[in-house]
C-alpha positions as CSV (number, residue, x, y, z in Angstrom):
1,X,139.9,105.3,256.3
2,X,140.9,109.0,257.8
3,X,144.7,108.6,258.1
4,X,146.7,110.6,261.1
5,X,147.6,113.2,258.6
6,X,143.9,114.0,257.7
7,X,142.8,114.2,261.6
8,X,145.9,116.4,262.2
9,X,145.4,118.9,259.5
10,X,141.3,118.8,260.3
11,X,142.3,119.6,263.9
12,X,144.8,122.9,262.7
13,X,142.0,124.1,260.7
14,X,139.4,124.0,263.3
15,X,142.3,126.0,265.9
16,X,142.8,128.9,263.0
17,X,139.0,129.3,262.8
18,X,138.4,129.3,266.1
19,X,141.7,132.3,266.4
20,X,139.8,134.5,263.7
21,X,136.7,134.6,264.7
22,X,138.2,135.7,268.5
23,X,140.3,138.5,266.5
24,X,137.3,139.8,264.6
25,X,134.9,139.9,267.9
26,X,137.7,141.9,270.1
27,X,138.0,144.8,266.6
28,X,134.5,144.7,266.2
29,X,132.9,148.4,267.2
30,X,131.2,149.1,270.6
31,X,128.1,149.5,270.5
32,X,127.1,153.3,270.6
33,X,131.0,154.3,270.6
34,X,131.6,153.2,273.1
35,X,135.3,152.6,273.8
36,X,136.9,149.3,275.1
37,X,136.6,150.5,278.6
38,X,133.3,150.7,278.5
39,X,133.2,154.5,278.6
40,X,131.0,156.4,275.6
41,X,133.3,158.3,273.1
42,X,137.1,159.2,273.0
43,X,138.8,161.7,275.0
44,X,138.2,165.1,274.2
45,X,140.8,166.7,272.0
46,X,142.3,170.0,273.8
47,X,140.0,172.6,273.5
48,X,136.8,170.4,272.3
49,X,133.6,171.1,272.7
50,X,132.0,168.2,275.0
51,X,128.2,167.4,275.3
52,X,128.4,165.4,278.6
53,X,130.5,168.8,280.8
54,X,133.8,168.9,282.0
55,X,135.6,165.7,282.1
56,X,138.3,164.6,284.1
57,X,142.0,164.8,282.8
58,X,143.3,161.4,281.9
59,X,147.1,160.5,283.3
60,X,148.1,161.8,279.8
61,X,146.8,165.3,280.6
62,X,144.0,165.6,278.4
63,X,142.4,169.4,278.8
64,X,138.4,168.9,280.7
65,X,135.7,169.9,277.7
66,X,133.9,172.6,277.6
67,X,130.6,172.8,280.1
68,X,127.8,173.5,278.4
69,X,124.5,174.1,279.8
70,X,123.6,173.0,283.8
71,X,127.5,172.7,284.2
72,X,128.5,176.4,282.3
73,X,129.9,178.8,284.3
74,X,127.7,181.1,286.3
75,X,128.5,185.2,287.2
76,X,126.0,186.5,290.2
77,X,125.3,189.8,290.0
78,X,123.7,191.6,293.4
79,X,122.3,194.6,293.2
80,X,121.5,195.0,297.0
81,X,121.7,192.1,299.5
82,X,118.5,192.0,299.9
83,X,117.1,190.9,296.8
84,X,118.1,187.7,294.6
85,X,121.2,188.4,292.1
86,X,120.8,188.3,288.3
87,X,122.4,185.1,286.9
88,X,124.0,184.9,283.8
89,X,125.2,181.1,282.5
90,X,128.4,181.8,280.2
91,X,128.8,179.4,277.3
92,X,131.2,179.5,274.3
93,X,132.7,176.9,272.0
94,X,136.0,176.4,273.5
95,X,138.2,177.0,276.4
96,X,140.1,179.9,274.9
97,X,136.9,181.6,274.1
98,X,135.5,180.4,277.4
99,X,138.0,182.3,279.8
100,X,137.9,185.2,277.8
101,X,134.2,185.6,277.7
102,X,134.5,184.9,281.7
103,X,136.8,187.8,281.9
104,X,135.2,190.3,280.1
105,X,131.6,189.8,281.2
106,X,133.1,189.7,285.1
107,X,134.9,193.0,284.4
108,X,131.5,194.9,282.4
109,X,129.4,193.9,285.7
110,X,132.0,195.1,287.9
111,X,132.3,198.1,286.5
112,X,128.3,198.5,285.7
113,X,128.3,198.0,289.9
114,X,130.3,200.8,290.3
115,X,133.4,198.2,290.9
116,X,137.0,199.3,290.1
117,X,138.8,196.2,290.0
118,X,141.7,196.1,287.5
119,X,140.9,193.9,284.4
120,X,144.6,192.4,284.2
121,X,143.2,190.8,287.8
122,X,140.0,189.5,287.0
123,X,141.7,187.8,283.7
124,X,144.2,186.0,285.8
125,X,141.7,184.3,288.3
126,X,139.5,183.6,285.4
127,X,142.5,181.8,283.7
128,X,143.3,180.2,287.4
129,X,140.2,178.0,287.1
130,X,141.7,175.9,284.1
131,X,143.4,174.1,287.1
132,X,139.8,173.4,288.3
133,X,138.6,172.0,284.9
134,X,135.6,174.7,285.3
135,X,133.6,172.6,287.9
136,X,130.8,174.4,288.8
137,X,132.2,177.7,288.8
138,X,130.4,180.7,290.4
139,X,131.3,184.3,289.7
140,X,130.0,186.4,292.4
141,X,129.8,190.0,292.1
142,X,128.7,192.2,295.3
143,X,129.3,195.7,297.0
144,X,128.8,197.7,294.2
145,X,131.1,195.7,292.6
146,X,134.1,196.2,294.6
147,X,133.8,192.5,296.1
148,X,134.4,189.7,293.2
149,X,133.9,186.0,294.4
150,X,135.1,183.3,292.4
151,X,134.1,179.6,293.5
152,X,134.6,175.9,292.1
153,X,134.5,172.7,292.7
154,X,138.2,171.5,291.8
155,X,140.8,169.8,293.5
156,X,141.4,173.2,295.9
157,X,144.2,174.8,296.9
158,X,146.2,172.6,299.6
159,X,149.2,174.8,299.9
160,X,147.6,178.4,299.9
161,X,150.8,180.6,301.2
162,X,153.1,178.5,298.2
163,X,150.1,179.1,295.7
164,X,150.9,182.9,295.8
165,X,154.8,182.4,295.3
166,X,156.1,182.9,292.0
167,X,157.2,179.8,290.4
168,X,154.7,177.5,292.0
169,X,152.3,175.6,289.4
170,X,150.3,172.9,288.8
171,X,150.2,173.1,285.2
172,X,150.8,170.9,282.6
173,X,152.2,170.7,279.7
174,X,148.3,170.8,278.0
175,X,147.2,173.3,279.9
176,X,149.7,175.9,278.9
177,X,148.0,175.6,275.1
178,X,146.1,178.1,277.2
179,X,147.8,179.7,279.9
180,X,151.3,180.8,281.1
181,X,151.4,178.1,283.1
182,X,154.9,179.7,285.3
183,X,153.1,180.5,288.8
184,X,153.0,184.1,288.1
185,X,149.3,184.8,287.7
186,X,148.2,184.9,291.8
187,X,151.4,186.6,292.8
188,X,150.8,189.3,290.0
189,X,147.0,189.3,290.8
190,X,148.2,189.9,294.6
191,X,150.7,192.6,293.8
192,X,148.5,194.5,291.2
193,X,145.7,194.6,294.0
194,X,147.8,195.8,296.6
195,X,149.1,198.6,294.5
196,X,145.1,200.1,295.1
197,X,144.9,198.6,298.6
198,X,142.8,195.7,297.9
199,X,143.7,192.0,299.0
200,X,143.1,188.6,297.5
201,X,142.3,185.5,299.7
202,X,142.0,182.3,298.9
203,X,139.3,179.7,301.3
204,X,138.8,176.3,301.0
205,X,134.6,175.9,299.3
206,X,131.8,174.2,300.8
207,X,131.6,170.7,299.3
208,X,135.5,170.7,298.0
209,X,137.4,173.3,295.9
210,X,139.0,176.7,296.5
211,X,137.0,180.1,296.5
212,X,138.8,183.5,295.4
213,X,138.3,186.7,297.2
214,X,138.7,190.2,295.5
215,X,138.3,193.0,298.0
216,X,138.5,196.9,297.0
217,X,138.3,199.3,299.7
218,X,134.5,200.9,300.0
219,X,134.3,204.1,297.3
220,X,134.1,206.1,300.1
221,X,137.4,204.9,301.1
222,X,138.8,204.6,298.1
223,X,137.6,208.4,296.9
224,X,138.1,209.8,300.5
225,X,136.2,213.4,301.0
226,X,138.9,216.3,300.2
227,X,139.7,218.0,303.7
228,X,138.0,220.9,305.2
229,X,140.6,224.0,305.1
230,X,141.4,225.1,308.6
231,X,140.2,229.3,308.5
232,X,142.5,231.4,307.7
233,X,144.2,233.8,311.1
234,X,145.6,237.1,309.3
235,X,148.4,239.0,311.8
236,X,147.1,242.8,311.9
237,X,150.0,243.8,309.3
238,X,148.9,241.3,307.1
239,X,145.0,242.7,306.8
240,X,146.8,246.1,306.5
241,X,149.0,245.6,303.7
242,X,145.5,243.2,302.2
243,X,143.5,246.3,302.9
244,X,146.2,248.8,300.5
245,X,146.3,246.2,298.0
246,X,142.1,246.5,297.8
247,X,142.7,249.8,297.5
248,X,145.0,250.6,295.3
249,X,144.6,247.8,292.7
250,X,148.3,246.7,292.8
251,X,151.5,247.4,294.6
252,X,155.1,246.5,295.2
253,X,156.5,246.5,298.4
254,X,158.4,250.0,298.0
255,X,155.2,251.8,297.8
256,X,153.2,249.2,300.6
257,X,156.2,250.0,303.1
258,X,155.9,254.2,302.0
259,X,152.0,253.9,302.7
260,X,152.2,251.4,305.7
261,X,155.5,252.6,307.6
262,X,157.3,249.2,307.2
263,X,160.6,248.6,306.2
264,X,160.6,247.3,302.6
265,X,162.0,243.7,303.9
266,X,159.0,243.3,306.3
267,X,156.5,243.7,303.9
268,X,158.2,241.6,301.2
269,X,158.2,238.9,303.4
270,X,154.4,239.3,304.4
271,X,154.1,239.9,300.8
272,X,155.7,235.7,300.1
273,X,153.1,234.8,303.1
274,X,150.2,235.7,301.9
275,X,150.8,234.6,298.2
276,X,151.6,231.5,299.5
277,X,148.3,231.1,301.5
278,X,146.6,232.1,298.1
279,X,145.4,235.1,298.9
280,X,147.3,237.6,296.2
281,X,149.6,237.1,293.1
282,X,152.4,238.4,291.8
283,X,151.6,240.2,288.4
284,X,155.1,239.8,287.2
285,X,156.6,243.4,287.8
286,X,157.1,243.0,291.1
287,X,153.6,244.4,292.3
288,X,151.3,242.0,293.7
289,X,147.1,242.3,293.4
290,X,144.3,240.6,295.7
291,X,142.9,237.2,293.9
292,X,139.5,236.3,294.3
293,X,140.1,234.0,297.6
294,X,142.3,237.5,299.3
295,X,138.9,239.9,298.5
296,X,136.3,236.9,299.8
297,X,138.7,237.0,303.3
298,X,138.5,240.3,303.9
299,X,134.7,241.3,303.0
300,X,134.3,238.5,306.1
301,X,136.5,240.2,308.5
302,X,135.9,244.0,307.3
């Protein structure tokens, strides 16, 4: 007969059995990888190149992947307004490389446009987007390349006068792997641009996210025509003592005021007038001579 002891022992056993196999079903693998939330694969380590596009960042502040393919980063370049732009998907292995292929293409378009923004400029914004994990960015470049917009689909900018203050960032601790991370690359970005009388604005995108404005002033504005000079009005003594200098080659004012009958001070001082209007130069002896722009005046007026 099975004594208390026996059934007792039996029934511990059974317990420990039942315990094991419970530990060995929860360490068991997911299928596929997939973790024990259910979600395929680990987190992306900072900088990793991910398959499935940018990710969110977990509470720990894991850097987004890489986007790759439909999700990489797009730069629109438009010729006239009139016709379609020319895409160009940007794709590189990891973030680093990512916003500094971003910058450089932006900055060669510009500039094959006939743009004239600074590259320090277009490096910051293109940094800027690391706070947007790269969701669906769009680089848009138009008037001849003095107009750069740059969209996403991020959390946006809610406070956009603070955004430009230095000191104010949203960066963390991952993030500045990459980046400064100190809230000085919009207000630099601002004051660089201003220094060529451009402006940077910041809007709110369709659908959720912020969109960056680069403005340069028009090349015509920029480059502005140099001003017509007003004719030149000679006084009667000055086309005299113009008309001796044709003459005689050269002269100082000694032998202008003998020839002219003018005192020696009046003519010196014509003398300092017209040189400064360009017309004659000194030759260093005191005697001055008609330049080219002196002997163009007076075959108009003779």
């Amino acid at each position: 007969m099975e004594s208390f002891l026996d059934r007792l022992l039996a029934d511990e056993g059974a317990g420990a059995q039942r315990h094991a196999t419970r530990s060995a079903s929860t360490a068991a693998p997911h299928p596929r990888g997939a973790t024990a939330s259910g979600h395929a694969g680990a987190s992306p380590a900072p900088g990793a190149v991910s398959t499935a596009g940018p990710q969110d960042p977990s509470p720990a502040g894991v850097l987004p992947g890489v986007p790759l393919g439909l999700e990489a980063p797009r730069i629109a370049i438009y010729d006239t307004l009139t016709s379609p732009p020319r895409v160009v998907a940007i794709e590189e292995e990891d973030l680093p490389a990512l916003i500094a292929s971003l910058a450089e293409k932006t900055y060669h378009h510009c500039r094959e446009q006939g743009g004239q923004v600074p590259y320090s400029v277009i490096q910051e914004l293109i940094e800027n987007l690391l706070h947007a994990y790269f969701r669906d960015v769009v680089i848009t470049i138009l008037d001849n390349g003095q107009t750069i917009r740059i969209s996403d689909h991020g959390p946006g900018v809610d406070d956009k006068d603070r955004a430009f203050q230095p000191g104010f960032t949203t960066a963390t601790a991952y993030q500045r792997q990459i980046i400064r991370g100190v809230g000085s690359g919009l207000p630099l970005a601002r004051e660089s641009l201003q220094f060529l009388r451009g402006i940077l604005t910041v809007e709110d995108n369709l659908g959720g996210g912020a969109v960056f404005t680069i403005k340069m002033p028009s090349t015509s504005e920029a480059q502005p025509e140099p001003a017509v000079a007003p004719p030149v009005r000679l006084t009667t003594r000055q086309t005299k003592v113009l008309v001796l200098l044709m003459e005689l080659g050269s002269a100082g004012p000694t032998a202008i005021a003998r020839e002219l009958g003018f005192s020696p001070a009046t003519v010196f001082r014509e003398l300092v007038v017209l040189q400064d209007m360009g017309l004659i130069h000194s030759l260093g002896d005191g005697k001055r001579a008609l330049r080219e722009e002196g002997l163009r005046l007076l075959e108009s007026i003779l």
